[in-house]
N, C-alpha and C positions, 0 to 999 in steps of 0.2 A: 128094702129101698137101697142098702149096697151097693146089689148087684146092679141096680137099672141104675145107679149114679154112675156106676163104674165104665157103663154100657156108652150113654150117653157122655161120658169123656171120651171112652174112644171115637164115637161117633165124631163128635166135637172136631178131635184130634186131625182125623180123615178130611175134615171141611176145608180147617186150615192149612194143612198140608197139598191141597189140591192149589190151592193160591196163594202159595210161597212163591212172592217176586221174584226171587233169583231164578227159582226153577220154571215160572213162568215166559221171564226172558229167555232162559238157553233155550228153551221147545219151540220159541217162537223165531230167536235168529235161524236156526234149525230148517223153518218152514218157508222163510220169507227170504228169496232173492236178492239180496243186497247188492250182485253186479258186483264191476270193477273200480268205485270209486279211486278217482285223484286223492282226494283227505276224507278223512272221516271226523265230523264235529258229532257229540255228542250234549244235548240241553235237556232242561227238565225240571220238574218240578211238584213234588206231591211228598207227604209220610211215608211213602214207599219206595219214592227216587230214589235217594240214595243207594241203597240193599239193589236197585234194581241195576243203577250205574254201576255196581261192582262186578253186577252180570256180565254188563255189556264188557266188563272190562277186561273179564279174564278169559273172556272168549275171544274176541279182538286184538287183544293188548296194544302194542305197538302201532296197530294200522289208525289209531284214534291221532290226531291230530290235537285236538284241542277237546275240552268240557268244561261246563259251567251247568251245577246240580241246587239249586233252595230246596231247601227238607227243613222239617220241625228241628227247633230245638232239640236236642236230645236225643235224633235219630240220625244223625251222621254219621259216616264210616271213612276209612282213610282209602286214598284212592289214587293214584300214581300218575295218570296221564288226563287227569281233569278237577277242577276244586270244587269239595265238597261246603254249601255253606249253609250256615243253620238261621232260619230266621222266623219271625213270630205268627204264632199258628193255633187260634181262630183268627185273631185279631191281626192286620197285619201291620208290618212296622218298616222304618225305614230302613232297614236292614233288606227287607225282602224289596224294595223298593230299588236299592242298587246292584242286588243280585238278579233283579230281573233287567234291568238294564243291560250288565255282563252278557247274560242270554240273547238278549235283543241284539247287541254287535256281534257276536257267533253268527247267530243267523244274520247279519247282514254281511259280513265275512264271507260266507261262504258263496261260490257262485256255479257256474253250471260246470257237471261231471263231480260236483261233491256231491257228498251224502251226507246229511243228518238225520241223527237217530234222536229223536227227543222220548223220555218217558215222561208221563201224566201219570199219576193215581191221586188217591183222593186229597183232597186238601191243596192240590193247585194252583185254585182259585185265589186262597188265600195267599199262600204264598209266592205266586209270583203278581205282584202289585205292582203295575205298570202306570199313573194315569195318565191321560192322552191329555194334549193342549197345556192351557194354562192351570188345570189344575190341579192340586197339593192330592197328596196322602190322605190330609183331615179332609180337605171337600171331600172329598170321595167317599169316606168314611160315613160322614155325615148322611151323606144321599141314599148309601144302602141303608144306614140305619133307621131314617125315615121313613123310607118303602118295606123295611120289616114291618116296624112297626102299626103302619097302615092294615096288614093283613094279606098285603099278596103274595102271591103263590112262586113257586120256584121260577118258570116261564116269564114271569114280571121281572121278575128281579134279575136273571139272566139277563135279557133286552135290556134293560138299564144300564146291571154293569160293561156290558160288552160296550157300549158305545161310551163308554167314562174309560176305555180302556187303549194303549198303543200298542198292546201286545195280544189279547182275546179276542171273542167271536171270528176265527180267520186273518186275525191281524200277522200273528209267528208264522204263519205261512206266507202270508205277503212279502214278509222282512225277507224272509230265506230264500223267495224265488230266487234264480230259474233252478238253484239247486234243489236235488231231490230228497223229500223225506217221508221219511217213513216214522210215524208217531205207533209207542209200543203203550199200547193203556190198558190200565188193572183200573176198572169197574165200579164207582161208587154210587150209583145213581138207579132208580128203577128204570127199566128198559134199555140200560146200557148205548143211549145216544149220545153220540161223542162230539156233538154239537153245545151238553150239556155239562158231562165231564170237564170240571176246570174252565169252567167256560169257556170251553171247544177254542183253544190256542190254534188247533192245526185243520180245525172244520167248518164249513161254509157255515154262514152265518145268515138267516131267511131277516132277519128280523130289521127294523131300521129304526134312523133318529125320529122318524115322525110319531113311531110307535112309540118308542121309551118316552117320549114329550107326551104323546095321551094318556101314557100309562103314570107318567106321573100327577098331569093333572086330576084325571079321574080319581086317582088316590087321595087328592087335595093336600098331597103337598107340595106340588109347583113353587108355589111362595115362597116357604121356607127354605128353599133350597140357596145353596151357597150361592154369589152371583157369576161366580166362573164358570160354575154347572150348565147353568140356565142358559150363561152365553156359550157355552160349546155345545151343548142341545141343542140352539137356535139355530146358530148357525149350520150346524151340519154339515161339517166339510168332511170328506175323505168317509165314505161310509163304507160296513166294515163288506167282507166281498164275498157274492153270495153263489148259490152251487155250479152258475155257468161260468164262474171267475176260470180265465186260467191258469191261474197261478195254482191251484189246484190237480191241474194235470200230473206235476208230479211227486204228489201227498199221498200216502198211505196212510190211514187209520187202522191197527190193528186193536181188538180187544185183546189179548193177552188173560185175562182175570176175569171171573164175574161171579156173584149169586149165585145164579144159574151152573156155575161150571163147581162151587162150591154146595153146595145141594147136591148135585149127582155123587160127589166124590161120598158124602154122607151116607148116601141112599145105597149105596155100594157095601159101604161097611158096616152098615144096621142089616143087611141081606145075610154078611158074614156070617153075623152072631145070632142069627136066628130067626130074626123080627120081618114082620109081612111090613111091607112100606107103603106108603100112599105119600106123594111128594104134592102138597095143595098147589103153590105157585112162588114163584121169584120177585113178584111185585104185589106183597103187601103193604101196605099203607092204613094210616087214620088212626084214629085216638088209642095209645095204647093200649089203655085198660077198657075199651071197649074192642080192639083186636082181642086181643086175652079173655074176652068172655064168650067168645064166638070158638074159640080154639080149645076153651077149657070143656065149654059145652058138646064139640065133637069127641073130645078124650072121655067124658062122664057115658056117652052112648054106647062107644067103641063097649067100656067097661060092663055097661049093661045089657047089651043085644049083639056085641060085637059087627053094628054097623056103623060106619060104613067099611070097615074092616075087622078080622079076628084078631084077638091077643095068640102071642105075644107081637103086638103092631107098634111101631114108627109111624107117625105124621109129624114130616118134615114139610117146612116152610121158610119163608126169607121175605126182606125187603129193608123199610124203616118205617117206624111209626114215628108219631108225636107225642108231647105232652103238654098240657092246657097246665101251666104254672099256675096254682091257687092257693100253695103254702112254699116257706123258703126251707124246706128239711134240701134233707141231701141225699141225692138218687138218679137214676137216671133213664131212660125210656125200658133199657130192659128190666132193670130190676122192678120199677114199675109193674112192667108185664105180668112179671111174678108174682108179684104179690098179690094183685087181682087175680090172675089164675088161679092164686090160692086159695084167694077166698070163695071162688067157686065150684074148688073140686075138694073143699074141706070134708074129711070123714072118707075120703074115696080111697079103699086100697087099690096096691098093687099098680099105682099111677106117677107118672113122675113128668114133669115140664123144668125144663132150659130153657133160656131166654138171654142169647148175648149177643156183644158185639165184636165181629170179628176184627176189628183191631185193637181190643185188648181195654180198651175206652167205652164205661158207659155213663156217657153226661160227664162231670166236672168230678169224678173218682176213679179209685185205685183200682177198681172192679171191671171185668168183663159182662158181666150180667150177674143171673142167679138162676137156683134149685128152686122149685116149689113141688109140694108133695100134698098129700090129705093129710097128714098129720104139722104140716107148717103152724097151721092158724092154733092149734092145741098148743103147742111147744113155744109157739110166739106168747101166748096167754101166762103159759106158765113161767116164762121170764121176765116178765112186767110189761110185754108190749098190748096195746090193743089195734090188730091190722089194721081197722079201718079207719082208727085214726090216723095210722103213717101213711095212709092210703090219699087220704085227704088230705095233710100237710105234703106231700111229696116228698116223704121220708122214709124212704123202703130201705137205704144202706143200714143205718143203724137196726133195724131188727133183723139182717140175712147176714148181719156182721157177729151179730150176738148169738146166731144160731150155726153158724161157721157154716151158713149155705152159701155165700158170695164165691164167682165163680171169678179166682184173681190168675190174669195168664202172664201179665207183666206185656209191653209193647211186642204186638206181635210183628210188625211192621208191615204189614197189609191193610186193606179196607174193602169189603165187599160188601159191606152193609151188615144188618142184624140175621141171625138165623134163629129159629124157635122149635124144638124139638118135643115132641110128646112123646111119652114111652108108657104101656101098658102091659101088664103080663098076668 
């Protein structure tokens, strides 16, 4: 199990290395016509901003006029021709509140024959907290946290905040017209729609106030909603501007980064070392540990018929699942992963499953993901754990911390979503 641990770190390695922001930015200024701008502003905001702002800045230098970058706590870098600022990330705070402000005057600053470069990667969302009209940080706050908890799905909860916002669904492009931009974005989302990303700052936005008003009543929680909500709901002035806007005429949305581009880099260097590949898809989704039984069960066939491919095989995969909280342990959707994989391919030689997140963060710990093997669930028993009960409380850190399988990379400062690797020989 060494060797296919060893395998699978490089594997890993390759994934990562394909969607290194920096490197992602210089291939991209590289491709994309920038023209002769008057000033160059540079905005942004995501976990990856910053690292990406330093791209833009050492390729650039001097031609930057101005920037204004929000990035997580703890992922700032220092940066000579624009301020790097750190603010709070899930949660947002007022910090990120007047950093996005900062951003919002850049882009209305600029005017026609400028350029802005804005980056997006994941965590945007959060960190640039813009809200529109009358109301607060906590309204806002409040209202997503209600529509979470309702049960709706990403696409609700978009259409909501976007219209709670002065700066999302198309709004930073409004602010920036008639100058021109060009948005560089690394990929957090299935199907890499940049509508969705950060809630799409710099992209037409299809969706309106009347909608997010059905969507929250149907949810039934209209009521409860702060009263500034409901009256900037109502009202519906200024809605946000949608793909025939032209203020869009001169927006570029680049992907930069994705799943997808991180997958292939994978699939390239599992070919190296030997392994026949089968790459499943870039947009998995659904219950962790019911992903993980569906995945474990292709590696247990691989093992036994060598269908749908022969050892020594790679099946690689991506996306983000979930997880249905039923106990309060501590873990997170890939460790998760794992340990259900484990307990499915228990006794299986010669098998090994990965399960991380590429930005270094799985759920609320120090962990990337984790290893699962056929001999996990033995090795779990003989340390005092019993898997299906961490399984059931949501407690998978504590027994792949005991077994030193937790796959720890420290902030990679990317995000491309989860990748899940099997390896069989």
């Amino acid at each position: 199990m060494r060797t296919l641990r060893q395998a699978a770190l490089e594997i890993a390695q390759a994934a990562l290395d394909a969607v290194d922001p920096e490197a992602c930015v210089r291939h991209a200024l590289k491709a994309v016509d920038l023209g002769n701008p008057r000033r160059v502003f540079v905005i942004g905001a995501g976990k990856a901003s910053a690292v990406m702002a330093r791209a833009v800045e050492q390729t650039l230098g001097d031609r930057i006029q101005a920037g204004w970058i929000n990035t997580k706590y703890g992922h700032g870098v220092e940066l000579r021709r624009m301020v790097c600022h750190e603010c709070g990330h899930p949660v947002p705070d007022e910090a990120g509140v007047a950093g996005a402000r900062r951003i919002a005057d850049l882009a209305r600053e600029a005017t026609e024959g400028d350029l802005i470069i804005c980056l997006i990667s994941g965590g945007a969302s959060a960190l640039m907290p813009l809200p529109a009209g009358r109301i607060t940080l906590a309204d806002k706050q409040a209202a997503t946290g209600l529509l979470l908890a309702s049960g709706a799905p990403i696409e609700e909860l978009n259409c909501v905040r976007k219209h709670l916002s002065a700066i999302k669904g198309g709004r930073l492009a409004q602010l920036a017209a008639p100058a021109r931009v060009i948005s560089l974005i690394l990929s957090d989302v299935v199907g890499d729609d940049v509508g969705v990303i950060g809630s799409g700052p710099t992209a037409p936005d299809a969706t309106t106030f009347a909608e997010a008003r059905e969507t929250l009543r149907r949810r039934g929680v209209w009521s409860r909603l702060p009263g500034a909500v409901r009256e900037h709901l109502t009202i519906g002035e200024n809605e946000t501007p949608k793909p025939d806007d032209p203020v869009f005429r001169g927006v570029e949305n680049v992907i930069i980064g994705s799943n997808r581009l991180a997958l292939g880099a994978a699939r390239s260097k599992a070919e190296s070392l030997g392994f026949g590949t089968l790459l499943l898809s870039s947009a998995i989704q659904g219950e962790a540990r019911e992903v993980a039984r569906v995945q474990a069960a292709i590696l247990k066939e691989i093992c036994a018929s060598g269908n749908p491919i022969r050892k020594p095989a790679c099946i690689l995969s991506g996306g983000e699942t979930t997880v249905t909280l039923l106990g309060d342990g501590k873990g997170g959707r890939n460790q998760e992963f794992a340990l259900a994989a484990a307990r499915d391919i228990a006794g299986l030689e010669g098998a090994l499953v990965l399960s991380f997140g590429t930005d270094g963060t799985d759920g609320p710990t120090d962990a990337a993901g984790a290893f699962a093997d056929g001999g996990t669930l033995a090795r779990a028993q003989a340390a005092g754990f019993e898997a299906t009960r961490n399984l059931d409380e949501n407690n998978a850190y504590p027994l792949f911390e005991a077994l030193g399988d937790l796959l720890i990379t420290g902030a990679t400062r990317t995000n491309v979503m989860d990748l899940y690797l099997l390896l069989a020989e």
